[in-house]
N, C-alpha and C positions, 0 to 999 in steps of 0.2 A: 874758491868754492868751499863751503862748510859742508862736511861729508855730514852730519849730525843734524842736518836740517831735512825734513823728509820733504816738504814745497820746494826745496831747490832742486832735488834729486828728483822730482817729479814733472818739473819745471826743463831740468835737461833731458829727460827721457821724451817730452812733451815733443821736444826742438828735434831731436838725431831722428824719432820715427817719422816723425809729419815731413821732415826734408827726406825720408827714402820713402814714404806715402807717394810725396810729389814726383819723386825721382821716377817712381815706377808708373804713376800715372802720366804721363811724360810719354816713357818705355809702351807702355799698353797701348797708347793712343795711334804711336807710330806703328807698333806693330797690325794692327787693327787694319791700318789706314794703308797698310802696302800689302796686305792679304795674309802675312805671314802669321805662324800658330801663337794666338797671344792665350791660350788659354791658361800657361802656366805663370805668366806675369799675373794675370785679371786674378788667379788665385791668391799669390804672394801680395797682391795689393789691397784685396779683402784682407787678409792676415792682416796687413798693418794698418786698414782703418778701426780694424776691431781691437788692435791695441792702443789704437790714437783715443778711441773712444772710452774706454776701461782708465786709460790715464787720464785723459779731463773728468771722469766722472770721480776717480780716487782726489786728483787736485781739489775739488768741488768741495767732496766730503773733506780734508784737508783744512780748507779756510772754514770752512762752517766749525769745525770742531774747534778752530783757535777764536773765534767771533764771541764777546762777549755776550751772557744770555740776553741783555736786553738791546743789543746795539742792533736788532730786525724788528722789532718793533716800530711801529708807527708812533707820531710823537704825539697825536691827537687822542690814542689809547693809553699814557702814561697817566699816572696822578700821581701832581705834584708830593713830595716826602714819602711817597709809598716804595716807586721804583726807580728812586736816587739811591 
């Protein structure tokens, strides 16, 4: 793993939250589901979809900033020798 690459570091934060996302939605569901108090789980599991969500949206920004300017473009709006 390149410590130097910010889409990799972003890429493993993406993986260790979203598997205790799951873990705890898992945890809440049983709890829920046998009466007992899940409301400190249903918190800690908000917590971690709102940083699942904060790190896809940084990975997002991420590849857009490394995308070259014209590689989102449509090819039907290029002319020819202008945006070669």
């Amino acid at each position: 793993m390149r410590w130097d690459d910010s889409l990799e570091i972003v890429d493993v934060g993406i993986g260790i939250v979203g598997f205790f996302a799951f873990a705890f939605l898992v945890v809440t569901v049983v709890t829920e589901l046998t009466g007992a108090d899940a409301l400190g789980w249903a918190l800690t599991l908000l917590a971690l979809v709102l940083v699942l969500v904060l790190l896809w949206q940084a990975r997002r920004r991420i590849v857009a900033a490394r995308r070259p300017a014209d590689a989102g473009e449509p090819a039907a709006r290029r002319v020819p020798g202008k945006n070669s």
